[in-house]
Structure formats: structure tokens, C-alpha cells
N, C-alpha and C positions, 0 to 999 in steps of 0.2 A: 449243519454243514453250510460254509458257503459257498457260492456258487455264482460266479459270474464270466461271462459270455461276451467276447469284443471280435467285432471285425475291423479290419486294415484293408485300406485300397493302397494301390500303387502309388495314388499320388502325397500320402501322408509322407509328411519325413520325419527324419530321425527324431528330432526336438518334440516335433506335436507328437510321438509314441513314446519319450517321455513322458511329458507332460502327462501323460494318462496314465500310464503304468507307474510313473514314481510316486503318486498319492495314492496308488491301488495297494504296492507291496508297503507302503508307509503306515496303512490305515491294517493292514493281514496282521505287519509286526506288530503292533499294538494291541489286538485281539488274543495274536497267540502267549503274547506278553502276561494281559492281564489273566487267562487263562491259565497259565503256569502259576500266576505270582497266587490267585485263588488257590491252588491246587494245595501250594508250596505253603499258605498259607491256614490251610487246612492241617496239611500234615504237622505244621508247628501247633496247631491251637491242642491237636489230637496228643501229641506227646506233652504238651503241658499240662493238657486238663487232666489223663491219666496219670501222672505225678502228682498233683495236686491234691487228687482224688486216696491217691495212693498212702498221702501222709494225714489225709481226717483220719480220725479214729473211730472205732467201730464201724466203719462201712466197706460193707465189699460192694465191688461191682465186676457189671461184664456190655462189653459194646455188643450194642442189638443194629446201630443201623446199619440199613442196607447201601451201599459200593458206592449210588448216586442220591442220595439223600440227600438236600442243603443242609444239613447239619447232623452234628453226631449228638446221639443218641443211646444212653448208658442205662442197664437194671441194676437198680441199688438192692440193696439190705441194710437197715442201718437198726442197731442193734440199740434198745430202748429201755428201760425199766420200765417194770411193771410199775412200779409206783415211784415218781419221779422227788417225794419228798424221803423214801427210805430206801436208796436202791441195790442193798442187801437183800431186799426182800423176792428179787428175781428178777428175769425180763423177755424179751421176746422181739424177733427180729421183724422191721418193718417193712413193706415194700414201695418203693416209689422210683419211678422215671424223671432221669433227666432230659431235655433235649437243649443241646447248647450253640446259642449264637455266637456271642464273643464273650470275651471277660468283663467287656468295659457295659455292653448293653444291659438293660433292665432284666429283672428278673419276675418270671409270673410262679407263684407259689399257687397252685391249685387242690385245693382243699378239701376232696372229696369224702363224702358223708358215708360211702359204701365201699365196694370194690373200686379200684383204681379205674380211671377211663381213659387209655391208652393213645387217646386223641387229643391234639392237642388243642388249647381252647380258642376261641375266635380273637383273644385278646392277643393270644402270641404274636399272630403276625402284625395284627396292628402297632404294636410295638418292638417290633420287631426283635421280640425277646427270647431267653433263655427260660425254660419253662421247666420245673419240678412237682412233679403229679405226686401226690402222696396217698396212699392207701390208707383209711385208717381203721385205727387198730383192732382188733379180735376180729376183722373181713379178711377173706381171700387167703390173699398169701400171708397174711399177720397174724393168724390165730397160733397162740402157744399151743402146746399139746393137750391140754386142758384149760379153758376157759377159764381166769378166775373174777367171777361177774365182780366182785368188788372195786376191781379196777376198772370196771368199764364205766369211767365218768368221765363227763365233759370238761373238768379240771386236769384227768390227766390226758386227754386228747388232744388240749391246746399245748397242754407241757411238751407233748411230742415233737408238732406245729416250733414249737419256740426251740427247742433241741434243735431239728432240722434248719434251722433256717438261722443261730447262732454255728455252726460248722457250715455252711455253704458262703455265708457270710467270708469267709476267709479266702472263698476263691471269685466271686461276683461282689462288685464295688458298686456297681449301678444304683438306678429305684429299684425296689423291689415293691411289686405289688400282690395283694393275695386276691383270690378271687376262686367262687364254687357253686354248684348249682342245685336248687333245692335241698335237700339234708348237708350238702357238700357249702351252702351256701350261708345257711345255718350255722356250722363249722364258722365261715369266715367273718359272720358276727362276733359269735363266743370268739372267736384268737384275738380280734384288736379289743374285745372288752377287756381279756386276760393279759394281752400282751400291745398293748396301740404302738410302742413302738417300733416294732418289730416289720413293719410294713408302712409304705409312704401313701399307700391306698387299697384300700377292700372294694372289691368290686361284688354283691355276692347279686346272685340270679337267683330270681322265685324263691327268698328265703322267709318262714315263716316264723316267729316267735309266739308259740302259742300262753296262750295266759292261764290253761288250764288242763286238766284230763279229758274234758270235752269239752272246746275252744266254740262256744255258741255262736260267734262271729260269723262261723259258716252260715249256719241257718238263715240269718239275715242275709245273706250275698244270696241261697237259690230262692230265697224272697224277691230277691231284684236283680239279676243279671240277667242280660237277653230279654223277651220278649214275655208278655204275659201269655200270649198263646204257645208260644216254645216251651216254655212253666210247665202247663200242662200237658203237651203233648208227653213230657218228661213224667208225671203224674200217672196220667195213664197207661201207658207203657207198663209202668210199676205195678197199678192196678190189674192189667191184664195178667200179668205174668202170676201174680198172685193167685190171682180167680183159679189159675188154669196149673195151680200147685203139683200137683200128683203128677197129670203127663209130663208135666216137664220135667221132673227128677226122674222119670220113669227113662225119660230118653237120654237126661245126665249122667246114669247108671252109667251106662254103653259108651259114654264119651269120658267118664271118668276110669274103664275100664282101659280104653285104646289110651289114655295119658299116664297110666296104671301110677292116679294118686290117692289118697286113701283121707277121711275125714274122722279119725281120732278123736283127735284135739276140740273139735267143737262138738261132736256128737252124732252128726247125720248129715250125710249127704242133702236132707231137707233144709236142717237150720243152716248150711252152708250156702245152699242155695239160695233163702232167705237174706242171709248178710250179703251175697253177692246182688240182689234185686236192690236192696239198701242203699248199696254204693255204687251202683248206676250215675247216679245226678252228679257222684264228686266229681267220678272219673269221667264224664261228658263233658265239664265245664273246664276240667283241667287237664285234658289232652284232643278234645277236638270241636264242641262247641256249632258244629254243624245240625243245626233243627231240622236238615231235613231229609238226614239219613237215618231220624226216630223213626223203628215202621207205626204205623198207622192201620196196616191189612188185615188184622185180627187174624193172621196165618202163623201159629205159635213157633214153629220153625223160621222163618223170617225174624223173631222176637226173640228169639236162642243164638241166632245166630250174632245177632245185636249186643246181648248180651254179653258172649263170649269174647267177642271182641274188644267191648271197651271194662267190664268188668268181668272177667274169665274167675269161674268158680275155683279153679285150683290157686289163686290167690287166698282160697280160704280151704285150704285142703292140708295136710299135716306139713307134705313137701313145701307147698307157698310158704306156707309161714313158719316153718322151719329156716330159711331162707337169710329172714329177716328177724331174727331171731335177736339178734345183739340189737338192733333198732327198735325193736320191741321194748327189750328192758330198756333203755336208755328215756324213751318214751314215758316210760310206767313209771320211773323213778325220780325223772330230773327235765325233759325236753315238752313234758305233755303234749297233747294230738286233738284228735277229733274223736266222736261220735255220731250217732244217729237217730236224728231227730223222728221217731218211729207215730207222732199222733195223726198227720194223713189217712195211714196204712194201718193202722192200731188194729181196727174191723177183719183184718185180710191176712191178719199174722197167726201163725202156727207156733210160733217157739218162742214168741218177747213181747214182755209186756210189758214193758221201760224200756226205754233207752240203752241200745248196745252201745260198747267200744271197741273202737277201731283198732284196740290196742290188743296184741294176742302176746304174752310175755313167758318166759318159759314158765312150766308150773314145777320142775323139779326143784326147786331152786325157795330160801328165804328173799322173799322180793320184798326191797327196802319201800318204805310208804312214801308216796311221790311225794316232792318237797317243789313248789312252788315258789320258791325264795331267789331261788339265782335267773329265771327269767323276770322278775321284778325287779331285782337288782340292775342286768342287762338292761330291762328297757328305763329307768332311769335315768340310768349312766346314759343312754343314746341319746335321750332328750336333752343332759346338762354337759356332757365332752366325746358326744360322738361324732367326733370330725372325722375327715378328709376320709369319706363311706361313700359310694353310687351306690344305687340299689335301683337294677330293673325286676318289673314285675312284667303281667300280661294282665289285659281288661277281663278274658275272660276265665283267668286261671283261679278256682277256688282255693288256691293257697297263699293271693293277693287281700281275702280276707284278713289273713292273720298275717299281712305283710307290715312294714314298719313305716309309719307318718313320720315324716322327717320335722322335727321342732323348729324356729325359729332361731335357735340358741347357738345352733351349729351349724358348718359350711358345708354340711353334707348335702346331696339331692335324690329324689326319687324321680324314676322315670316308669311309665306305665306303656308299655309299646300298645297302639292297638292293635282289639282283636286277637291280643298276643294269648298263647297257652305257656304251660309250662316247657312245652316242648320248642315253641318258638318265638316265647321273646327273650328276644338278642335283639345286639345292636345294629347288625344285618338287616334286622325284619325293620327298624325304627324308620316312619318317615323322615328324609334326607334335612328337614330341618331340627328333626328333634336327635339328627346323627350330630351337625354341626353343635345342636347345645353339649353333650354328651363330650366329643371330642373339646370343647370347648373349656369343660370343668374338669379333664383330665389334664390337659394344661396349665388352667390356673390351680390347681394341687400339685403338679409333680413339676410342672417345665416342661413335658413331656409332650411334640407333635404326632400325634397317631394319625394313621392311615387306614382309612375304615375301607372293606373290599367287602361287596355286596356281594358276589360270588361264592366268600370262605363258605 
């Protein structure tokens, strides 16, 4: 609202009460001006784009945004084969959000690894762009009525990726950038290895390329991340919890009863509890990295509570990993993952005497024998034509382990925010000089001046 407030004496005259009021209603008409031509301009982009929209094939949509939104905001469906090399063979409807700037601006393809994240990413507004969130496929809204695991490869995930983004191409002219975060990010590796020209820049966040079933790389980062007394305080923790087996499942029971999940799949509330003691150290390093919220009080409650929090047992409960189920397979067949370096703890274990895997993959199912070939393939190719890629990671995120060293060969760069986790490195968190390199190299790749807001 504006609002402004004048007095007149007597002795003003007519000319000096011009003078003041005719730059006042001068400067009103140009506000309400450009506020109509907005408006006005809105409502043309909205009847364009919904035309547009109207003549791609296979996609329906419907507007989700709300009355005062900066920009509109469309639910797609976009209808997909199952297998994009014989598409007789069936298919299944995808889901993804648009949110639309202009026609002429850039376009950010967000390439998410799981259910869709309805949020838009930090890059939108820095480029002030039109942004396409894609689900992908067999998650959320994109599962067929039946699963068919065969298709769930990362050959035809990018084929989707490249579908989507050959039909939007018809109504956006801009750059168009891809970008995703962790398995989402992952994603935006594999699309420019399958498809580089498809996007004028990959941005992916915390994406890892593992090199195996169980990516040892880990092991060596809680060798050396953070502090050697932090190490162990992490160590012990473990050790305690183990010591102290029995009461603590005993009290799990009761907290698996009020989450009423159920442990199947691995055997026992104990061996669950075991791989949840396990995976303590990743899930410290890769979501909070604070040494000195480990307890220390030998108060087994205080040490559950800990627990729960950063690596909560129904992650390894039938529901958890039920969940994750297509990530699983994807995992077990073609993306490889981690495991658990169990000789510390060997002494203090109930249910493993090797090395577990991270990996829970459905068991109903002929599950294809993992092939190691196409992330070899992947990281060669980034070494000898993986250009115009950023890649942020976080110092203290364990999935910067198995992050990608950028070659000599190519113009690509990595950026390591500190301190940063999976959860908060972004280019927000980046000290302001490693924001200006950042901003710097998305210019000299696209032409493109972004405006980084430390706030988003």
C-alpha cells in the first residue's frame, strides 16, 4: 500500500502545490501502470503456456498455484514408456511440476532421485528461472500398477529425463540447466553422460559414484574426517550401545510397538538394531557432524535417544525399507552403495561376522547380478568429455567420499563448501568468495549472470 501524507500552509501557492503533487500523481500512474501491465502480463503468459501445454503430447496438466504466487505453477503427468527402446511393450504416467518464469528465461530441470520435492531449488531464483521437478520413475506418483523391476534402469530413467526435456524444449528457448541432490544428483550425472546435449549445465549436489557393492572409500574418510578424538568418541558410543544389547532392544520393543513397524525382512528387532548401531558414523557425518552432541554419560537412554535420532531403527524395519525399495534394487543391480566396515565391533556383534550391506533389495523378485560396467564407463567419460558439470559437495558429508575429482581434461569444477553436510552444502552456505568463483563459472559456461540470495 502506498501512503503518503502532505501538509499546505496558507502561504504556499498554486505553482509550488503543483510542483509537488504533479511528480506525486506522475510517479502513482507509473506504479499502477506497471502493476496492471504485470498483471496483464501474467494473464497472457497463463493463456499461452496452457496452450502450449495443451498441444505437447501425452501430458495432462492442472494449475496448482495459489492467486499471489510470482509465477504459475502447473501438475503434470506425462505419459512414458516403460521401455523407451520398444514402446509396445507398455507404459506409465510420470509426475513432475512445473513452475514458470517466462518463455524466454532459463530453464532448471531438477532431477530428483526419489519422490518429487515440491520445492523449488536454490538455483531457480538465482537464475531467475522456469523450473521442472520430475519424479522419477516406479516413486510416488509414477509407480505402474505393478512394478516391472526390469525397467527399473538407469538407461531408461535418463531416456525419461531426455523425453521430458525434447517436449518442454518446444515451449522454453532459454539455457536450460539440470541439476539434483544426492540420488537426484546422481541422476544429473548419469543424464549428461546419456544425453550432454540435452542441458547447457549439470549442477548436481552431494552426488556420489560408487565404484562398487561396498564403495571402501568410506572407510577411509571415518578414518580421517573431523578430529581423532571426535573418531572415537563415535567409537565408543558404538561400543557402549553394543555392551548394553539386551536393555536396549528391550526398550526398542516399546518404541517399535508405539511406531507399530515390524522387522521381517532382516530377522530381529536385535540384528536391526545392530545395523542401526552400524550406521551411526555415516549418518553423523552426513547429516550433522556436531562432536558434541555424542553422549558420553554412560546413561543408555541419553544413547537411544541419540540413536534414534540420527540413525532411527525403523530405517531398518520392513516399513523403512520397504520405502526404498526401487533404490534398493537400482543399488543391488547397477548404482552400487556402501557397507559396513564391522572389524572395530567384530568382538561386540550378535548377528555378523562379515561385513553387512547397506543394500536391502526386494527378495521376491530374480535380482539381476550387479554389473559394475556403467559406473566405469560414467567415470571415464567425466575424466576425458565431462564438461560444462559444477559439482558441490560438503567437508563433512560421507558421500563426498565417493564424490567425483574433477580431471584436468575438462572445464568442469568442484566445489567443497565447508563444514558443509549433505543437508547443507549449497551455494547459500559457500563462503562469499567461493559464491563469486561459483557464480563466476556459471557465466563463463552459459552467459548466464546469477544472483546468489543468502537468505533462499
Amino acid at each position: 500500500m502506498l501512503s503518503t501524507k502532505f501538509t499546505f500552509t496558507k502561504r504556499q501557492s498554486a505553482s509550488q502545490i503543483k510542483s509537488i503533487l504533479i511528480p506525486f500523481v506522475l510517479s502513482l500512474s507509473i506504479v499502477l501502470l506497471s502493476l496492471l501491465s504485470v498483471q496483464a502480463n501474467a494473464q497472457t503468459d497463463e493463456a499461452k503456456l496452457e496452450r502450449a501445454l495443451y498441444n505437447l503430447p501425452n501430458v495432462t496438466f492442472q494449475k496448482i498455484s495459489a492467486p499471489k504466487d510470482p509465477y504459475l505453477k502447473y501438475s503434470l503427468m506425462i505419459k512414458q514408456p516403460l521401455d523407451h527402446q520398444h514402446p509396445e511393450n507398455g507404459f506409465f504416467y510420470q509426475y513432475a511440476i512445473l513452475q514458470h518464469r517466462g518463455f524466454s528465461n532459463s530453464t532448471i530441470m531438477n532431477t530428483n532421485g526419489y519422490w518429487i520435492d515440491t520445492r523449488i531449488t536454490e538455483l531457480t531464483p538465482m537464475f531467475d528461472a522456469n523450473e521442472l521437478s520430475i519424479e522419477y520413475r516406479f516413486f510416488g506418483k509414477s509407480i505402474p500398477g505393478t512394478i516391472p523391476w526390469k525397467y527399473l534402469t538407469i538407461e531408461q530413467a535418463t531416456a525419461d529425463l531426455h523425453y521430458i526435456n525434447t517436449l518442454f524444449r518446444e515451449i522454453y528457448k532459454g539455457k536450460w540447466i539440470s541439476t539434483g541432490i544426492s540420488k537426484g544428483g546422481e541422476t544429473t550425472i548419469y543424464y549428461k553422460y546419456y544425453f550432454p546435449q540435452d542441458v547447457d549445465l549439470a549442477i548436481p549436489y552431494v552426488a556420489p559414484l560408487d565404484n562398487a557393492l561396498e564403495d571402501k572409500r568410506i572407510y577411509h574418510f571415518f578414518d580421517t574426517v573431523g578430529t581423532a578424538d571426535c573418531r572415537n568418541k563415535l567409537l565408543q558410543f558404538q561400543v557402549f550401545l553394543l555392551q548394553h544389547e539386551k536393555e536396549a532392544v528391550e526398550k526398542l520393543k516399546w518404541y517399535s510397538v508405539g511406531k507399530n513397524i515390524h522387522f521381517n525382512y532382516t530377522g530381529s528387532i536385535g540384528k536391526s538394531f545392530e545395523y542401526s548401531v552400524l550406521e551411526y558414523p555415516f549418518s553423523f557425518w552426513q547429516y550433522y557432524g556436531d562432536c558434541n552432541s555424542i553422549p558420553t554419560n554412560k546413561d543408555l537412554d541419553s544413547y537411544l535417544t541419540s540413536l534414534l535420532k540420527i540413525s532411527d531403527i525403523e530405517s531398518f524395519s520392513d516399513e523403512g525399507i520397504e520405502r526404498f525399495t526401487a533404490h534398493y534394487y537400482q543399488a543391488a543391480t547397477q548404482s552400487g552403495y556402501y557397507g559396513y566396515n564391522i572389524a572395530p565391533l567384530k568382538k561386540y556383534l550378535r548377528h555378523f561376522s562379515e561385513n553387512p550391506s547397506a543394500i536391502f533389495p526386494p527378495k521376491n523378485i530374480a535380482l539381476p547380478q550387479y554389473d559394475p560396467g556403467l559406473n566405469e564407463s560414467v567415470s571415464n567419460w567425466l575424466d576425458e568429455k565431462g564438461n560444462d558439470i559444477i559439482y558441490i559437495y560438503g567437508s563433512l558429508d560421507t558421500w563426498t567420499a565417493a564424490g567425483i575429482i574433477v580431471s584436468d581434461k575438462v572445464n568442469s569444477e568442484r566445489f567443497i563448501v565447508p563444514n558443509g553436510t549433505h543437508a547443507t552444502a549449497r551455494v547459500r552456505n559457500m563462503p562469499p568468495e567461493m559464491q563469486q568463483q561459483f557464480a563466476q563459472k556459471v557465466k563463463e559456461i552459459t552467459g548466464e549472470q546469477i544472483r546468489i540470495n543468502n537468505r533462499f
